[in-house]
Each structure stands twice: as structure tokens, then as C-alpha cells.
N, C-alpha and C positions, 0 to 999 in steps of 0.2 A: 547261423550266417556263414560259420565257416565252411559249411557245406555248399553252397549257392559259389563255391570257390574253387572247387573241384571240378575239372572238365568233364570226368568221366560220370560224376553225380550228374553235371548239366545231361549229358546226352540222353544216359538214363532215364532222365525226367521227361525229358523231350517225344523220347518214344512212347512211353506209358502216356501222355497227355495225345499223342497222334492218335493211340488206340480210343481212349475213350472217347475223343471227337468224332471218329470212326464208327463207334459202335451206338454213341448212342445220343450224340448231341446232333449229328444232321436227322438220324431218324425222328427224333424227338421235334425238330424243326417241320421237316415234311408233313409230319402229322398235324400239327399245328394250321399248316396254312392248306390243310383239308386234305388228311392220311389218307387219302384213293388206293387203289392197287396198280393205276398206273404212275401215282405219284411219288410211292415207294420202290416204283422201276425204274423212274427218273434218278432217284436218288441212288440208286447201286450203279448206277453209272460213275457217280462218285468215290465209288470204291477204286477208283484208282490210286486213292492218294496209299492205298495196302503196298505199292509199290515203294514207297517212302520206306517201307520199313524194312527193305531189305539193306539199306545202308547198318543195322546191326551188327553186317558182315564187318564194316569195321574196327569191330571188336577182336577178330582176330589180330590184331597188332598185335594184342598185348603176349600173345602167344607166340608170338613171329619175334618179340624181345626177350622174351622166357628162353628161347632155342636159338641158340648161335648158332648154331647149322643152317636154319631158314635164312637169318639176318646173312649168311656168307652168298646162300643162294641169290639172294637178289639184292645184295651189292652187287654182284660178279654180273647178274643181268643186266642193272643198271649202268656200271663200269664199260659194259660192250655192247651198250645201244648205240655209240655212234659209228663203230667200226660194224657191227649189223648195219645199219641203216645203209653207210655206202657200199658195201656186199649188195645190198638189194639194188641199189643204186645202179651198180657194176651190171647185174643180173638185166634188170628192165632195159640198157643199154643193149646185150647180147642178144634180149629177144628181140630187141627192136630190128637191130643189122640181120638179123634170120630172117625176121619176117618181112623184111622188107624183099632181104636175097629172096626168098620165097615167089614172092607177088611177081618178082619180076621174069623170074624162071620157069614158074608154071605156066603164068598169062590166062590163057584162056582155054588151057586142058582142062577135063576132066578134074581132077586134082585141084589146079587153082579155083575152079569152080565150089568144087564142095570143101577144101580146108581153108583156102589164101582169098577167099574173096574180094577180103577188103584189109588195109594192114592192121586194124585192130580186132579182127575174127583170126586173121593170122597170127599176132600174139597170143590169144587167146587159145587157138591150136596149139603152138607152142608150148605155153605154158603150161597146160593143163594134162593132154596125153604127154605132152615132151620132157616136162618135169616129174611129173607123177606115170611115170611109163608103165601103169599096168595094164594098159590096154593095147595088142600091137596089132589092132586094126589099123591106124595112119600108117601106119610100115610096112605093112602088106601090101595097103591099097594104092603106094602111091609107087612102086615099080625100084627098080634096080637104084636107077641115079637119084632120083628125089626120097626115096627111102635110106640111101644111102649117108646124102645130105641130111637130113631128119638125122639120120645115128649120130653123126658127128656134133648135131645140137646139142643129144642127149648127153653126148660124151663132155663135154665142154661146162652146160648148163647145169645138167641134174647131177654128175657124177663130180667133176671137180667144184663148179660154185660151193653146193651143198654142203662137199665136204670139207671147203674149205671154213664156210661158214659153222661147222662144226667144230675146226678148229681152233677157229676164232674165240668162240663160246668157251670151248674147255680151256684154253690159257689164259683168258680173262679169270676165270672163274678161279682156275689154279693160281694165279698171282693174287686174288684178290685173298683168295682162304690163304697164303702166308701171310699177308699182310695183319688179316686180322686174327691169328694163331700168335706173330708175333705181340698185335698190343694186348691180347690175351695173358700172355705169358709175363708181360713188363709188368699188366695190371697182378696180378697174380701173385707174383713177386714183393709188389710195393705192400698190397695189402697184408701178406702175411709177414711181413719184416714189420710195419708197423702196430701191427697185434703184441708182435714180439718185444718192440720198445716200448707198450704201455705196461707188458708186463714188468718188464727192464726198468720202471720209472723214469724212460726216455723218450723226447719228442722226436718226431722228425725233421723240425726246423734246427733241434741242436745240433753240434760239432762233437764228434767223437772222437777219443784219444785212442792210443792204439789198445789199453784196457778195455776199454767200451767193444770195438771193435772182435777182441780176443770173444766175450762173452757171447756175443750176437754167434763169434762161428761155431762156438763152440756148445750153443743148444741143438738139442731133438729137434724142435719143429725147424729150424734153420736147414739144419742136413735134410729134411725131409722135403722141404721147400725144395733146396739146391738141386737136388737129387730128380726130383722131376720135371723140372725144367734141362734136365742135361747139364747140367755145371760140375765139373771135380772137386767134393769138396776137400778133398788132402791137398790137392795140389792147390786150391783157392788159400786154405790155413799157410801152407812151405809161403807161400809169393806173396800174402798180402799184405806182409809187413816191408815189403818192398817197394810194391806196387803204391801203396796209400799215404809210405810215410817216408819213404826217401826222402822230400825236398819240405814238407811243414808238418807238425807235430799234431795237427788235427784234422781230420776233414769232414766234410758236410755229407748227410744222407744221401745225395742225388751223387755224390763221387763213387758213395762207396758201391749203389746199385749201378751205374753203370762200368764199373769194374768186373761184378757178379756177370753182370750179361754177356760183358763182352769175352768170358771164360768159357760160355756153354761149348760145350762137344761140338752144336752145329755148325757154329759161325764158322764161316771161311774167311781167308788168310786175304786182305789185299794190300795193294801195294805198296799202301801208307801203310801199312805195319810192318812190311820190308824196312821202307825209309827209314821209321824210326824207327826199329831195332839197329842199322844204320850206324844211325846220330849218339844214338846211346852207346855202340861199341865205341864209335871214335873218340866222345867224350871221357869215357874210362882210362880209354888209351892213354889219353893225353895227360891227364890227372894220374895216371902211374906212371908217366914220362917223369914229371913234376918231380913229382914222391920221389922217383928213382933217383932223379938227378942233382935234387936239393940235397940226399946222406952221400952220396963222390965225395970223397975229400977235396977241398979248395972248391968247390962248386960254391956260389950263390942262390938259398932259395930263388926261386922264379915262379911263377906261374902260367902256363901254357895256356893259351886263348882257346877255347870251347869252339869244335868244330873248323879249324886251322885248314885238317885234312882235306876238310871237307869243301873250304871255301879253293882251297889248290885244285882242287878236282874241276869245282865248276868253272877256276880260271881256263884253266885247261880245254874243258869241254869249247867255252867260249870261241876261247882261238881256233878251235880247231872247224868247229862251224862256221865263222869268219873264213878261215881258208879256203874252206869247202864252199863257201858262196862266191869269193874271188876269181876260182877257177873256170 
């Protein structure tokens, strides 16, 4: 029963059951209600349902989920069917304003006669030698200014649409393959870190102390992990008792992996990691302001308020915007 539960058992079943209805329960029937030779001709007209069985092709999915490559290909088609669609969109617009320029240009020469007859024989011209230009029969035959005209289609039409539309294709397709390189790499990651905690006799819903954490950096398959994903791991080991445990004494698996990521070689610098690197100089400052000022003799400890600097700056900015809109 647990099989009748499986999609891919159903479909299975489904084909092998079309064949031998196919094969041998309509013949079996035709016979029956008087097997003639032209009644068994009747019945191969029935052989259409053989068409049915090319949905098998279906089966390739499973192949197309095997290969991350195929699945990048056609997300990235998928991803740029509708910037395609209006590219075509653009396109049938241009033939249309040509063909129309056309109809109205030729009239009733020669020329409009045999390419522009009507304005959908004249898109049709268009399209066909104008976009597919391997035939420069229309450009010959239609003289200096109308052939002229006709290049400037091509040059517009086939030459930039096209390749714009080409380029469409490839930057969809290149965004779409980081996208999924990157969740490749996260999955990648989590999976081998968590192999690494069952050998560790650690969950990944626990909280790690910075013991725990030491061990994790300091296995083979960890470094090996890090290592091909682009992460430093010296430099992850020097920071990450900084980075993880400056402000509480444990932290969760989901901190510690997006720490690992956010180390890789590739990542680039933005501008929130300006800011707070920032925040973080001014806060030290300030808390060695403190430090300093509490050992002075006659001083009063104090405590310097966290980001001081920082809130003067935006007073500042403030006003100074205010001025600037006053003016």
C-alpha cells in the first residue's frame, strides 16, 4: 500500500497499464465484435492514444534535479521570460511602425506591390528576410532609398533588438547562477558542520561555549569545509573569539554559520559594515575615555554614554540640512 503512495510508482503504473490497453485490450475488443481487416484498421486509428506515451519525457526531471547546472539553466530562462516577453513586445511594435512606414512609402510601385502589399505581408517581409537577413534579395530589389530604409530596419531590429535580447538572457541567467552558487554554498556548509556536530555529540539547535566552538575550528573536515567555500580559516580561528563572544558567553549555530559566511574572500565590503565598524571604533573610544579618566587622580569614575560621538555628529548633520533648506 505504501507504494500506491509514491508519485513516481503511480505514473509508472499508468504507462505500462496505457501500453497494454494499447496492445492488446482494444485489439482483443475489435475481434470480438467481428475481427474483419478492415475493423482492425479502424482500430489503429486508435493508436493515437501511443502519443500519450510520450509524456515519459517527464521523467527527465529527475535528471534536471540530479544536475545543478540544468536547474540554473532554466531558472535563469524562467527568471527572463518576462523581460523576453516585452523585448518581443518592443520588437512586434518596431515591425509594426516599419511596416507600416513601408506601405505608405512604396504605395503602389513595384516594391509595394511584391513586399508591402498589405501591412501584415509587410510585417511579415520584415520579419523574416529583415530579421533573419540571409537572403539580400529585398535589398537589391527594392533600389537605393527603400533598400536603404530596409538596412536601417535591420540595423535596429535584428542587430540591436537581438542582441539586446541576448543580453537580457545572459545577465538573467548570470544573476540567477550566483544566486543559486550562493544557496549551494550556505547548504554546503550547514550540512558539513552538522555531520561535524554529530560527531562532536552536538545538536545544532544547542548553544555553543567558546570550548565547543574552539573544537568545531579546529577539525580537518572544518578547515576543509572553510577552505572551499573561500573563508580564511587563521584568520576565522585570530577573530572568532571576538567576533562570537564579546557581548554573551554562548551562541546559537545559526550565529556561528553566518559569521563563517560572512568571512568568505568573496563577499564585498558594504556600507553597513563601514557604519558599524564606525559604531564599534566610537564605542571603544569612549569606554577608554572612561578607563582613562576614572585612574586621573581626583577623577570620579563615570561612564561615557555608548555612541555620544556619534549622536553629535548627526546633531550636527541635522542642522546643518536645516540650514541648507532655509536658504
Amino acid at each position: 500500500l505504501d507504494a500506491f503512495q509514491d508519485i513516481q510508482f503511480l505514473f509508472d503504473v499508468s504507462l505500462s497499464g496505457l501500453m497494454v490497453f494499447e496492445t492488446w485490450v482494444m485489439y482483443i475488443v475489435a475481434a470480438a465484435q467481428g475481427g474483419t481487416g478492415s475493423a482492425l484498421e479502424g482500430v489503429g486509428a486508435l493508436s493515437m492514444l501511443r502519443m500519450l506515451r510520450l509524456i515519459r519525457i517527464a521523467r527527465l526531471v529527475r535528471l534536471l534535479r540530479a544536475k545543478q547546472e540544468l536547474m540554473v539553466l532554466i531558472k535563469g530562462l524562467l527568471a527572463a521570460s518576462r523581460a523576453v516577453g516585452w523585448t518581443f513586445v518592443l520588437m512586434v511594435v518596431i515591425i509594426y511602425i516599419f511596416a507600416v512606414a513601408f506601405k505608405i512609402l512604396t504605395g503602389k510601385s513595384s516594391v509595394g506591390k511584391r513586399w508591402f502589399k498589405t501591412i501584415p505581408e509587410g510585417m511579415l517581409t520584415l520579419t523574416l528576410p529583415g530579421l533573419l537577413p540571409d537572403n539580400s534579395e529585398p535589398i537589391m530589389s527594392m533600389g537605393l532609398l527603400y533598400g536603404s530604409l530596409f538596412m536601417v530596419f535591420i540595423i535596429i531590429g535584428s542587430i540591436t533588438m537581438m542582441n539586446m535580447l541576448i543580453g537580457v538572457l545572459c545577465e538573467t541567467v548570470s544573476a540567477t547562477a550566483a544566486i543559486e552558487k550562493e544557496g549551494l554554498s550556505i547548504a554546503y556548509v550547514r550540512s558539513e558542520l552538522e555531520s561535524l556536530l554529530d560527531d562532536l555529540g552536538k545538536d545544532s539547535s544547542d548553544l555553543f561555549s567558546s570550548s565547543d566552538i574552539e573544537a568545531i575550528l579546529l577539525s580537518p573536515l572544518a578547515g576543509r569545509c572553510f577552505n572551499k567555500v573561500g573563508v580564511d580559516v587563521e584568520g576565522l580561528v585570530d577573530i572568532a573569539e571576538f567576533l562570537l563572544f564579546a557581548n554573551k558567553p554562548e551562541v546559537s549555530f545559526a550565529d556561528f554559520l553566518e559569521v563563517v559566511l560572512e568571512l568568505r574572500g568573496t563577499n564585498v565590503a558594504l556600507v553597513s559594515h563601514i557604519v558599524n565598524l564606525q559604531k564599534f571604533i566610537v564605542d571603544e573610544l569612549a569606554q577608554l575615555e572612561a578607563r582613562v579618566v576614572s585612574r586621573l587622580p581626583g577623577q570620579e569614575p563615570h561612564h561615557v554614554p555608548p555612541h555620544q560621538h556619534v549622536r553629535r555628529s548627526r546633531q550636527l548633520a541635522n542642522l546643518s540640512r536645516q540650514a541648507s533648506k532655509g536658504d
